[in-house]
C-alpha positions as CSV (number, residue, x, y, z in Angstrom):
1,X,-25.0,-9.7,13.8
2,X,-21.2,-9.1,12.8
3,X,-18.2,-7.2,14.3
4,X,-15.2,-5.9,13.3
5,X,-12.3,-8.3,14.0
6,X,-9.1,-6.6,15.7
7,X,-7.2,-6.7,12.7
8,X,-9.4,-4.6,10.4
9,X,-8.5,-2.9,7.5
10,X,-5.1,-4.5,5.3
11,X,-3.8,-1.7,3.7
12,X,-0.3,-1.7,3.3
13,X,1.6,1.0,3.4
14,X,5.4,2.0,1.8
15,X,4.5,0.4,-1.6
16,X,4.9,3.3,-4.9
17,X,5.9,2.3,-8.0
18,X,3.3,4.9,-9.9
19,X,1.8,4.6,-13.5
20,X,-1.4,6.8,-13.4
21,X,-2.3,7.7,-16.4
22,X,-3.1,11.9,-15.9
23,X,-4.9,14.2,-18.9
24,X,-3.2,17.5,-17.2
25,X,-4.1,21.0,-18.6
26,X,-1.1,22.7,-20.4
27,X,2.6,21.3,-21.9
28,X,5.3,20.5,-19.7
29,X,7.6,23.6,-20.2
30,X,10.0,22.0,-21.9
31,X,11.4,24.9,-24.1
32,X,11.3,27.5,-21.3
33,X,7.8,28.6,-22.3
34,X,5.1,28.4,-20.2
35,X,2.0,26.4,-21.5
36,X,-1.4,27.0,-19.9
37,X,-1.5,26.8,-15.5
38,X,2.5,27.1,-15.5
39,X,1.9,30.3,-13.3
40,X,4.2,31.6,-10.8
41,X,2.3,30.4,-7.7
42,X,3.3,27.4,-5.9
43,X,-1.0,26.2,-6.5
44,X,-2.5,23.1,-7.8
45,X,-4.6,22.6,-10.9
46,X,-7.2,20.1,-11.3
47,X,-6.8,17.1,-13.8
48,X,-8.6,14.4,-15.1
49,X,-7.7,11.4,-13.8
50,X,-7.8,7.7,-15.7
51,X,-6.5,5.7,-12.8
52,X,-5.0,1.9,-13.2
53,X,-2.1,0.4,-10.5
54,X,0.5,-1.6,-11.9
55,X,2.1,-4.1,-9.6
56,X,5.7,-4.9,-10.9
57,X,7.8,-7.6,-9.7
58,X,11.9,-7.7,-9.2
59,X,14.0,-10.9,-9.4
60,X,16.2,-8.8,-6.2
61,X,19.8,-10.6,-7.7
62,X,18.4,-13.5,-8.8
63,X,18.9,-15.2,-12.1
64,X,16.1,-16.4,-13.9
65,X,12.9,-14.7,-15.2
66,X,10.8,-12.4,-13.3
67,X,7.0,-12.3,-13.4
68,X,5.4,-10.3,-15.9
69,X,4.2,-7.0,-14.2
70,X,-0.5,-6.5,-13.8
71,X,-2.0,-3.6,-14.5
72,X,-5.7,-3.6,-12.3
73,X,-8.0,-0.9,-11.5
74,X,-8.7,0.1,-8.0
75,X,-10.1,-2.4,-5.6
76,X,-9.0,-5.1,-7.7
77,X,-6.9,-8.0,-6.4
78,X,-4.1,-9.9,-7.4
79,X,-2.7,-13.7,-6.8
80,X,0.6,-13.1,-6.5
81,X,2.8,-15.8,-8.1
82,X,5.2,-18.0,-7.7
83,X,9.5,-17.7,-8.2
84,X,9.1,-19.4,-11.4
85,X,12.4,-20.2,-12.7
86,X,14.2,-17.3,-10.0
87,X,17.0,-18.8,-8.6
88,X,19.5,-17.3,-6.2
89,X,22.2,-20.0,-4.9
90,X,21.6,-21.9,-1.8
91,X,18.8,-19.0,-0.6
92,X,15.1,-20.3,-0.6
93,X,12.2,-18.2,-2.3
94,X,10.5,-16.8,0.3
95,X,7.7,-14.4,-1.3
96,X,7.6,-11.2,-2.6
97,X,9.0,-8.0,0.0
98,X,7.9,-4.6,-0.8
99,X,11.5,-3.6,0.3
100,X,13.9,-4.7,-1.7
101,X,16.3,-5.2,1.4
102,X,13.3,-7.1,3.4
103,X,12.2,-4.6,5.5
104,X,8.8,-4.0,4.1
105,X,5.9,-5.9,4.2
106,X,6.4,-9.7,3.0
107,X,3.9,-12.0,1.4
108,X,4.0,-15.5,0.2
109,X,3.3,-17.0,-3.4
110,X,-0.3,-17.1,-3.9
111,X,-1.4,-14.7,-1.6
112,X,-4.4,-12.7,-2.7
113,X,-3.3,-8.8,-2.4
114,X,-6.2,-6.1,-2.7
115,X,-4.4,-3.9,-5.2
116,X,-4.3,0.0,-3.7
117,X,-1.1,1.4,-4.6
118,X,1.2,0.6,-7.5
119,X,3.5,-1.8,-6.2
120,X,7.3,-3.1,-6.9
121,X,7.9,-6.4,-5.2
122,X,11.1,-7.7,-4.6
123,X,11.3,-11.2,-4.7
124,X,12.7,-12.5,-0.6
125,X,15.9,-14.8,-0.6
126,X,16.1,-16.6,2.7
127,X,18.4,-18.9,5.0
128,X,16.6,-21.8,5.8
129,X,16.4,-20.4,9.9
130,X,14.3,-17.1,7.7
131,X,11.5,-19.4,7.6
132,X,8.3,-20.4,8.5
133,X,6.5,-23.4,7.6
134,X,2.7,-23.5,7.1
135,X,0.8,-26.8,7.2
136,X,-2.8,-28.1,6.8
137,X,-4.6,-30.8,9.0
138,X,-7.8,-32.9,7.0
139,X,-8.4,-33.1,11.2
140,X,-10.6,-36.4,10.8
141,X,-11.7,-35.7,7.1
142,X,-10.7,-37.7,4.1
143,X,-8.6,-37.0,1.1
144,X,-5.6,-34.8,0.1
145,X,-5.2,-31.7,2.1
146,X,-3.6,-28.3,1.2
147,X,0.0,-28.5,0.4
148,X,2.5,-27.0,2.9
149,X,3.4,-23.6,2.5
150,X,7.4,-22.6,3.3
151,X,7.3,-18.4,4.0
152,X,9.5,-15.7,5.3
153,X,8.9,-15.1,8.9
154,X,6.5,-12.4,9.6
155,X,4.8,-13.1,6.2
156,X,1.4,-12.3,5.6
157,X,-0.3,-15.5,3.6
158,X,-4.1,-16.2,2.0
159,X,-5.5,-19.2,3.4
160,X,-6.6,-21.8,0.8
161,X,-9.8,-23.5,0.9
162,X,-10.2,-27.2,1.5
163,X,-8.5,-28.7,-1.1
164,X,-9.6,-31.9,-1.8
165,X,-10.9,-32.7,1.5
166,X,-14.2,-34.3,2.6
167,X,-16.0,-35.1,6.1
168,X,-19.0,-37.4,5.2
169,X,-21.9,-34.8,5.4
170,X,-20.2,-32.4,7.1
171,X,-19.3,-29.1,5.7
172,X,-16.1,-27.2,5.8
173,X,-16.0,-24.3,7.9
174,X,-12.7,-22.8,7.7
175,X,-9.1,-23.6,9.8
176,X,-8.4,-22.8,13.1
177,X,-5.3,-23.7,15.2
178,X,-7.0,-25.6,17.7
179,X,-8.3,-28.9,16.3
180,X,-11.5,-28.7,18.6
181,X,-12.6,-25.5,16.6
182,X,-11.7,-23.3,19.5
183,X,-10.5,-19.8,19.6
184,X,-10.5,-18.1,16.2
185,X,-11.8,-19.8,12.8
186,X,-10.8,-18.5,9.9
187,X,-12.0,-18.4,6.6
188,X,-10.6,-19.6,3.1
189,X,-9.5,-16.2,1.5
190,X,-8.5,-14.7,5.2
191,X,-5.1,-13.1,5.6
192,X,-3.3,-14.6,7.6
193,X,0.5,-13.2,9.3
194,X,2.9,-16.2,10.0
195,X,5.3,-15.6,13.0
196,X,6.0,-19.3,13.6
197,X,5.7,-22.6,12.1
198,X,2.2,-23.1,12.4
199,X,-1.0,-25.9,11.4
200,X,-4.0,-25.1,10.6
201,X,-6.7,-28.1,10.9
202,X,-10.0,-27.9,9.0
203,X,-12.7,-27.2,10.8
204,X,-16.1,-29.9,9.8
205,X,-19.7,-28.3,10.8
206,X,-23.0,-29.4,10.3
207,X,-25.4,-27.3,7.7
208,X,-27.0,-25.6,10.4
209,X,-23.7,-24.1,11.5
210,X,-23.1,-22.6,8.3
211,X,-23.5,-18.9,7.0
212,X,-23.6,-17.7,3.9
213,X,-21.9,-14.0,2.5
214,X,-22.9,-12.9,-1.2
215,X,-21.4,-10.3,-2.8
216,X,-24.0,-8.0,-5.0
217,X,-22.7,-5.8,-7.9
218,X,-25.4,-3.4,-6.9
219,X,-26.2,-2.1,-10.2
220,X,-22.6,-1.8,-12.0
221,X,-20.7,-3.7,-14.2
222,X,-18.1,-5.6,-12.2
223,X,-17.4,-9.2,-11.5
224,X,-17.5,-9.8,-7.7
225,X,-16.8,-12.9,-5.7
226,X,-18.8,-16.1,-5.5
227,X,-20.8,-16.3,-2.6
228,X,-18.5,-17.6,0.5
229,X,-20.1,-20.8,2.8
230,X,-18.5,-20.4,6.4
231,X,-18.4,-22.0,9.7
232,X,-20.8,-19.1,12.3
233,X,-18.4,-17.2,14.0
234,X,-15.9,-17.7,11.6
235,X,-13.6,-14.5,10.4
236,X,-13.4,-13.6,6.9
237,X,-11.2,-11.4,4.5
238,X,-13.6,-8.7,2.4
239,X,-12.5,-9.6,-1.2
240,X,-12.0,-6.8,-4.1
241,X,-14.1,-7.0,-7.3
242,X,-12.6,-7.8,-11.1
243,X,-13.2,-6.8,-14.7
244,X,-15.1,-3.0,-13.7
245,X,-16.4,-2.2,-16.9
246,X,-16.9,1.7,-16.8
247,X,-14.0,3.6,-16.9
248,X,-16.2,6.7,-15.2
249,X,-16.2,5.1,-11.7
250,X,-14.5,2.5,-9.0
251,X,-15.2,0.7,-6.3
252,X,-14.9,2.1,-3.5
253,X,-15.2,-1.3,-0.8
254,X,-18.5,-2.9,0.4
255,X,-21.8,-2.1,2.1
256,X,-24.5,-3.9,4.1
257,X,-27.2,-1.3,2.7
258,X,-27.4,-1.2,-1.5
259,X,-27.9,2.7,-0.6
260,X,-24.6,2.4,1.2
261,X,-26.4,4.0,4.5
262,X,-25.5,0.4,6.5
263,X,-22.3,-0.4,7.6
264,X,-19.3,0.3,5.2
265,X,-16.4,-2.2,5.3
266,X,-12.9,-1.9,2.9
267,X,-11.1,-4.4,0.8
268,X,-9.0,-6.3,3.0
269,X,-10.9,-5.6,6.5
270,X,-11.4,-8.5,8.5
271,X,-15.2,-9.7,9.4
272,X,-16.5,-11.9,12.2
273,X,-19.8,-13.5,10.2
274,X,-22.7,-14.3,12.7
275,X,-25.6,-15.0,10.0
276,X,-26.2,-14.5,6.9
277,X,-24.8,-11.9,4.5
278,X,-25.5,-9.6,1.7
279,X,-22.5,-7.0,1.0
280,X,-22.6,-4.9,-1.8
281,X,-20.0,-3.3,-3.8
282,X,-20.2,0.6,-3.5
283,X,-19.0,2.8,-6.5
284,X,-17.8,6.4,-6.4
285,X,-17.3,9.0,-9.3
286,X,-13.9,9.1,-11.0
287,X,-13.9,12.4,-11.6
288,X,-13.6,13.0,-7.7
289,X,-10.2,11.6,-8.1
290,X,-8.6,14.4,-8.7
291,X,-8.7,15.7,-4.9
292,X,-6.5,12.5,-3.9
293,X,-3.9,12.2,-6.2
294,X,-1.1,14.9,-7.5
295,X,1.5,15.8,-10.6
296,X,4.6,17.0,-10.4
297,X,5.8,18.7,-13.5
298,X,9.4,20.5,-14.5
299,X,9.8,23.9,-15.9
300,X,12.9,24.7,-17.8
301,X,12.3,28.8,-16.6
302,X,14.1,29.9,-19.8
303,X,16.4,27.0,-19.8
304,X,16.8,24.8,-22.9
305,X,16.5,21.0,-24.0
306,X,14.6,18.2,-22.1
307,X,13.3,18.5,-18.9
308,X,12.7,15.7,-16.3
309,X,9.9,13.5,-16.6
310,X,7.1,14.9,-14.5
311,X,6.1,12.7,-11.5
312,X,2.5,11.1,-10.3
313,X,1.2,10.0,-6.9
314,X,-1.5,10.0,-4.3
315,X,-1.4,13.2,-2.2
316,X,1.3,13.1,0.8
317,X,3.2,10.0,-1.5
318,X,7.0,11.2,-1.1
319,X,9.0,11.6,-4.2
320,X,12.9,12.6,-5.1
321,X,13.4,15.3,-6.4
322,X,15.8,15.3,-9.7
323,X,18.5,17.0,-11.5
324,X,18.2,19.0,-14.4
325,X,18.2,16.3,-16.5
326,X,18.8,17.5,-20.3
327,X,18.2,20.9,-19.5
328,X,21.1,23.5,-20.2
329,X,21.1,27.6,-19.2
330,X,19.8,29.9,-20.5
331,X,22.9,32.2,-20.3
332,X,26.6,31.3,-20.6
333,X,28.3,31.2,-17.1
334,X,25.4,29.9,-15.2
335,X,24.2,26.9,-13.6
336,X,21.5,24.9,-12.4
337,X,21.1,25.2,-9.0
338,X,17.8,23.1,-8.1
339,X,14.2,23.9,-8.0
340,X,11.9,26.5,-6.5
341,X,7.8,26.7,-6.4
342,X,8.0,29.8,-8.1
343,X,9.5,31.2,-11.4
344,X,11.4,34.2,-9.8
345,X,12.8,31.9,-7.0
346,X,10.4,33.7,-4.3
347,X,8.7,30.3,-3.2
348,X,10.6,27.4,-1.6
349,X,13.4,25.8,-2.8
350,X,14.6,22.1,-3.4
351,X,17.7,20.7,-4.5
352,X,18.8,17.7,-6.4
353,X,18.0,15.0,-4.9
354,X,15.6,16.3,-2.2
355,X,12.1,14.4,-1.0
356,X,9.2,16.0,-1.8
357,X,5.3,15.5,-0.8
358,X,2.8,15.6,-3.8
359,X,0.2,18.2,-3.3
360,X,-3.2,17.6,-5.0
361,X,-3.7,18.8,-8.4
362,X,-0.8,19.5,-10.3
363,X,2.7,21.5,-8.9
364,X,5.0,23.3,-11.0
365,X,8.9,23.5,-9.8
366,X,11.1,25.5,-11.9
367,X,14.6,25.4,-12.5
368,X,16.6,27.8,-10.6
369,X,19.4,28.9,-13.2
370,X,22.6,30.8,-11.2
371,X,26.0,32.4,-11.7
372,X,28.7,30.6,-9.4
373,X,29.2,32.8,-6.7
374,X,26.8,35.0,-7.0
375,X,25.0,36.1,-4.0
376,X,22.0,33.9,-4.1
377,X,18.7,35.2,-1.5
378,X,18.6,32.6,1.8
379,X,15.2,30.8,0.8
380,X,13.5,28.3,3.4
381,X,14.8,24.8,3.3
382,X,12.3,22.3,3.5
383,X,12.9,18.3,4.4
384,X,9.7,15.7,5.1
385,X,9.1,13.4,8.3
386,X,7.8,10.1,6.9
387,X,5.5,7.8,9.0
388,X,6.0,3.9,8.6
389,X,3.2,0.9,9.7
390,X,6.2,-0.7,10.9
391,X,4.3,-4.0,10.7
392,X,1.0,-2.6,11.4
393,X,-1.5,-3.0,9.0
394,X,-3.7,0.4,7.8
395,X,-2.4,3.4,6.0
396,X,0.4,5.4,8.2
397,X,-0.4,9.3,8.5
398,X,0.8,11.5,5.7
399,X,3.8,12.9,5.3
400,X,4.9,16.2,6.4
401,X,7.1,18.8,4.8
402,X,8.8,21.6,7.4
403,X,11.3,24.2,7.6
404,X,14.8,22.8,9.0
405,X,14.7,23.6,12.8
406,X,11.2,24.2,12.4
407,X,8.5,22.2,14.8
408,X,5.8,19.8,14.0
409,X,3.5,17.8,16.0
410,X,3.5,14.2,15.7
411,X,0.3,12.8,14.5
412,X,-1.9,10.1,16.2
413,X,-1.8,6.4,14.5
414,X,-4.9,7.6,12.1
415,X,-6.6,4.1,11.1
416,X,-3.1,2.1,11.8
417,X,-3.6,-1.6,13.3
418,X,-1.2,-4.0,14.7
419,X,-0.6,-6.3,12.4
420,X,-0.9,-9.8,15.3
421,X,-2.9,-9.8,18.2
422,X,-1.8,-8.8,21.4
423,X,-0.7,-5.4,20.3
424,X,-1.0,-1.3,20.9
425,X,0.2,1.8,19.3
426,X,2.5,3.1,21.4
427,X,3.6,6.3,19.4
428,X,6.5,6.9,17.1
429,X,10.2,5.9,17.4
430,X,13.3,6.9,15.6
431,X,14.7,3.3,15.0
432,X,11.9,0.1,13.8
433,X,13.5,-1.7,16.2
434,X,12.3,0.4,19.2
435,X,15.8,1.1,20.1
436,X,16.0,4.8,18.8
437,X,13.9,7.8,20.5
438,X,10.9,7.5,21.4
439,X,8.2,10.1,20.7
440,X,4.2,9.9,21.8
441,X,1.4,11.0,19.2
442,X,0.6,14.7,19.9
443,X,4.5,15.3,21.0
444,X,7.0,18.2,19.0
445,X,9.4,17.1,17.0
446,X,12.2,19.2,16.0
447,X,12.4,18.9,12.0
448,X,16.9,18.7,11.5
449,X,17.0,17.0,7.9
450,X,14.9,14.5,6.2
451,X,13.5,11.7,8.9
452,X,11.4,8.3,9.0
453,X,9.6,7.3,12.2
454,X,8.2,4.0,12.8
455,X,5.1,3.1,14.6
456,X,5.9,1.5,17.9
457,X,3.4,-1.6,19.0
458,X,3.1,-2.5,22.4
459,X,2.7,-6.1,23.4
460,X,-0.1,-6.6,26.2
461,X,0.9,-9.1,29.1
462,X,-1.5,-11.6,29.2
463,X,-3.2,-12.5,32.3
């Protein structure tokens, strides 16, 4: 038998740097004239949808070069590597941030990330009291152990496997904290978040101890991981899959039934393993794509020249809204004076510079072209409440766009987890820090300009 561990589910949130590549029906409006779909209406169109992530990485000051950005298909994962030759003064390399100020998500060098978002990380420059340090124990076995592992504090890290390590006829089982094997054991491949300086000794176990997870292709063209020998009772990290061949479906994370009627577990999700285990890789339709991920495209409305590049992302993604880019009037006197959802100016209205949450499909915003002073109709102003994980691990409820002075209710956690042990939901607050305001799920919140609230974890007392 198997459980879910506490953890479950590594799916981290606040990361959009996106390059889908969308076949949308009509032009882009560039002249003023509408092309096919570029209605009135504030709707969205279907597209068809070829969908690669591109993970991007930024030197954040430092001189040196920079990592070549990886382009992967969904469910894919990524080693992600090393400073190279980035160098930043006396600061120490410290991962990669999805923040480029450190306030994201941090992750060491060689950390294996399940690719589910296109990603920018910025490389993390610390003080030597920033960090953590990370060591492995042979615990009684012979040969070279892992090397030591220097990390921001709070980093999430991949354990490595044994190295060149060797117990007689023993097998390795995995690492745990306690040398005795007590408490959790972890497998090589598990995520792993660093809070402290920490070891890890190897855990030696006889054959009989030992269970074996295989990963099945079931049917499609994919490479998937080699088979993973673990200690019983050990915790693992599901793996992604490589090299999908078809470009008419992805993976959509692992099964214990081929017919995908067992249970269904996610890239990234941690899994206690009791026995031995088949998991295989489930596969859904491209096409159905189109239902989770939007475009937003520009219309000039009569203006001339270039209008801004249109705009990709999964549905409830935030984006800013731009200026008018190369666009000019379309009569002398007048000026741009931002967008609205319909042609006439009827819908709602955005300015420069405002967020905006993608809707599925595609969503036209047209230029709103006005004479200064003219008496312009009072439209509805719109700004978006943002959720962030705040640490947690999971995706954080979607965004939501509302009237200034308007009332929303604040959503539940959805499939948010504590990132560490020992932690609760404890609703939404105004600062990360848990200093601000503090709102429960289910509460109103009074919508006054464009917000971000951050998941608030509770530490249990231990008994």
């Amino acid at each position: 038998m198997m459980k879910k561990n506490l953890f479950s589910l590594l799916i981290l949130a606040g990361i959009f740097t996106l390059a889908f590549a969308f076949t949308a029906c009509g032009d882009n409006g560039g002249d003023g004239t509408p092309g096919p779909g570029d209605g009135d209406g504030d709707g969205s169109e279907p597209g068809t949808i070829t969908l690669e992530y591109t993970v991007k990485f930024d030197g954040n000051g430092a001189t040196g070069s920079t990592p070549p950005s990886k382009t992967v298909e969904p469910g894919e994962t990524l080693v992600l590597p090393h400073g190279g030759t980035l160098n930043k003064g006396t600061d120490t390399f410290g991962g990669w941030n999805t923040e480029d100020d450190g306030s994201g998500a941090n992750f060491s060098a060689g950390f294996v990330y399940p690719v589910i978002k296109n990603t920018t990380f910025y490389a993390n420059w610390l003080a030597a009291a920033e960090t953590c340090v990370v060591s492995f124990s042979g615990n009684g076995g012979s040969g070279t152990a892992p090397v030591s592992l220097t990390v921001a504090l709070d980093s999430f890290i991949t354990l490595p496997g044994k190295g060149g390590l060797s117990h007689g006829d023993k097998m390795f089982g995995g690492w745990a904290e306690d040398a005795a094997g007590g408490g959790e054991i972890l497998s090589a491949g598990s995520f792993f978040r660093v809070e402290d300086d920490i070891t890890f000794y190897a855990i030696w176990t006889g054959e009989d101890e030992m269970c074996t997870v295989t990963f099945d292709k079931n049917e499609e063209q994919a490479n998937v991981p080699e088979p993973m020998n673990v200690s019983k009772g050990s915790i693992i990290t599901l793996p992604g899959v490589s090299n999908i061949t078809s470009t008419s479906i992805n993976f959509d994370g692992w099964n214990t039934r081929a017919n995908g009627s067992g249970d269904k577990y996610l890239v990234g999700e941690f899994l206690q393993v009791d026995d031995d285990l088949t998991l295989y890789a489930m596969w859904k339709d491209s096409s159905g794509l189109a239902s989770l991920y939007g475009i937003v495209r520009f219309n000039a409305n009569g203006g001339a020249g270039t209008v801004p590049a249109q705009q990709f992302g999964s549905a409830g993604d935030i984006i800013t809204l731009p200026g008018k880019g190369g666009l000019s009037p379309p009569e002398l006197g007048k000026t741009f004076d931002g967008w609205n959802t319909r042609a006439d100016g009827t819908g709602d209205s955005y300015g420069e510079g405002d967020l905006f949450v993608v809707r599925a499909g595609t969503t036209n915003l047209h230029a709103v072209w006005v004479f200064p002073g003219a008496v312009v109709p009072v439209m509805p102003i719109f700004r978006v409440v943002s959720f962030n994980a705040n640490g947690g691990v999971g995706t954080p409820p979607a965004a939501i766009s509302g009237q200034i002075n308007s009332e929303i209710t604040l959503p539940a956690r959805g499939d948010l987890r504590s990132g560490a042990s020992g932690y609760v939901f404890n609703g939404w607050d105004t600062q990360a820090d848990g200093k601000g305001t503090r709102y429960a799920a289910g509460a109103k919140y009074k919508i006054t300009g464009n917000a971000v609230l951050y998941a608030h974890w509770l530490r249990i007392p231990r008994s």
